[in-house]
C-alpha angles and dihedrals in degrees: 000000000000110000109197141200114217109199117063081008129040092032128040122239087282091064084248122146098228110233096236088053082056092049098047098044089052089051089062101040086047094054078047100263109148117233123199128182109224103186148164088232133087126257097270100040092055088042094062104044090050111042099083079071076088086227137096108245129184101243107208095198142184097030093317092309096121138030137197156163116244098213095061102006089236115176109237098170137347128171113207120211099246119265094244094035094048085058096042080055098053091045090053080048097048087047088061090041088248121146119199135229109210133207105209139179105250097113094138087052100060096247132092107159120057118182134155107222123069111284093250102042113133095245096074095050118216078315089120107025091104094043119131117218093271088113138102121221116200140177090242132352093222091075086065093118105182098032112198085180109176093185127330116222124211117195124199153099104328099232078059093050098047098050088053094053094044088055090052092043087062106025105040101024108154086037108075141015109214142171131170121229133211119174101079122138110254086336108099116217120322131199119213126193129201147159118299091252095039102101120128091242099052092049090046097053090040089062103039087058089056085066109039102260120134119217097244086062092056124087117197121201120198143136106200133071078259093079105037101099091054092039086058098040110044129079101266111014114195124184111201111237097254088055126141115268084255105051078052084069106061106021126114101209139009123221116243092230136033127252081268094068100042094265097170087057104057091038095060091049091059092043100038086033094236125179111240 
C-alpha cells in the first residue's frame, strides 16, 4: 500500500495533480497496489482534487479522523471530537481571542466547514479564501448541539499557537491529539485539533489491518508535521524535498524533486522499477 499527502505532494503549488504523478500512480493501481489518499483535507475536498486520477481511491481525510470510498462515499471509520470536550476546547480558544474554523461530518448535508466570523475576516487568515460553499456559517459555535467535529483549526501568530498547544498538552492530555503546521502556502501557521485517536498514521494502520496489510508493507509520502508519525512508522517512509525540518528527521528516504516537479512520481518508479 502507497499512502499519499496531498498538499506539497501529491499536488503541485497550484493544488494540480502533475500528470506524471497520474501516469505513475496508474501504473501501480492497475499491477494491484493499493493507493490511499491520507490528507489534511476533508473528504470533498480530497475527492475533487483527485478523481480525474480515473480511479476510486479510499480517501483517509481530516488527519486521519474520517475515512471513505470514493465509489459510494461510504464511511469506513471516523473518529468525533467529544461533545464536552469539543466545548472545553472552544473555552481554552475564546481565553487567547482565537476563532475556529471546524471540519465537521456533515458530507451528506452539503456542508463540511462551520465558523462563526465572516469568511474573509482577518483572524482566519487566507485559510478560507478558496473555500467552496460547502461551509456554515453560524452566530456561535457553542450552539452546535450534536457536534460531528472532524478537527478544529486555529490560525494565528505561532507563539500563540504553541502556547495553546502546550496548555492543552498538560492540561488536557488524553483529550485531543494536535500539531501546528507551517508550511502552507500564503496561510501562516495553522493549529488542528482532533481526537486523541485521530492521527493519519493510526487511522492508516487501522485500516491496513482491515485488509490484511502489515505496517512494514505500507510507504507513506508527506511533506508536513502532519505526516511524520506515518512517515516513521511505516515500511518505507519518504519526505518530499521541499518537507518540513522535521519530516527531514525520520524519514527514510527524500525524494530527488519537489511536489512541483512531480516528485511522487519519480520517487515510486525507483522504488516499484517502472518504465518511464
Amino acid at each position: 500500500m502507497v499512502a499519499i499527502d496531498l498538499d506539497g505532494t501529491l499536488l503541485n503549488d497550484e493544488k494540480i495533480i502533475p500528470d506524471e504523478n497520474k501516469r505513475v500512480l496508474n501504473k501501480l493501481i492497475d499491477k494491484g497496489i493499493e493507493i490511499a489518499i491520507a490528507t489534511g483535507r476533508g473528504y470533498w475536498s480530497a475527492k475533487n482534487f483527485t478523481k480525474n486520477l480515473g480511479k476510486e481511491l479510499t480517501i483517509i481525510g481530516n488527519n486521519g479522523t474520517i475515512v471513505r470510498t470514493m465509489n459510494d462515499d461510504k464511511v469506513l471509520m471516523k473518529k468525533y471530537l467529544d461533545k464536552n470536550d469539543f466545548f472545553t476546547l472552544l473555552r481554552e480558544g475564546r481565553k487567547r481571542g482565537l476563532y475556529p474554523v471546524l471540519h465537521v461530518d456533515h458530507y451528506e448535508e452539503g456542508y463540511d466547514l462551520m465558523f462563526e466570523l465572516d469568511k474573509n475576516d482577518m483572524r482566519y487568515s487566507t485559510y478560507l479564501s478558496r473555500t467552496s460553499d460547502r461551509y456554515v456559517q453560524i452566530d456561535d459555535l457553542f450552539k452546535y448541539n450534536e457536534p460531528r467535529v472532524l478537527s478544529t483549526v486555529y490560525i494565528g501568530e505561532i507563539k500563540t499557537l504553541k502556547e495553546f498547544q502546550s496548555i492543552l498538552s498538560t492540561s488536557y492530555s488524553d483529550k485531543y491529539n494536535s500539531h501546528i503546521l507551517d508550511k502552507l502556502i500564503n496561510v501562516g501557521p495553522i493549529l488542528e485539533i482532533m481526537h486523541p485517536l485521530g492521527s493519519k498514521w493510526l487511522t492508516l494502520s487501522e485500516y491496513a489491518k482491515e485488509k490484511g496489510i502489515k505496517n512494514e508493507e505500507i510507504i507513506a509520502i508527506g511533506d508536513d508535521n502532519n505526516d511524520i508519525e506515518m512517515i516513521q512508522n511505516a515500511g518505507l517512509g519518504i519526505g518530499m524535498k521541499n518537507c518540513s525540518e522535521k519530516i527531514k528527521k525520520v524519514a527514510d528516504i527524500i525524494t530527488k524533486k519537489t511536489n512541483n516537479e512531480a516528485g511522487v512520481a519519480y520517487a515510486l518508479r525507483e522504488i516499484f522499477k517502472l518504465e518511464s
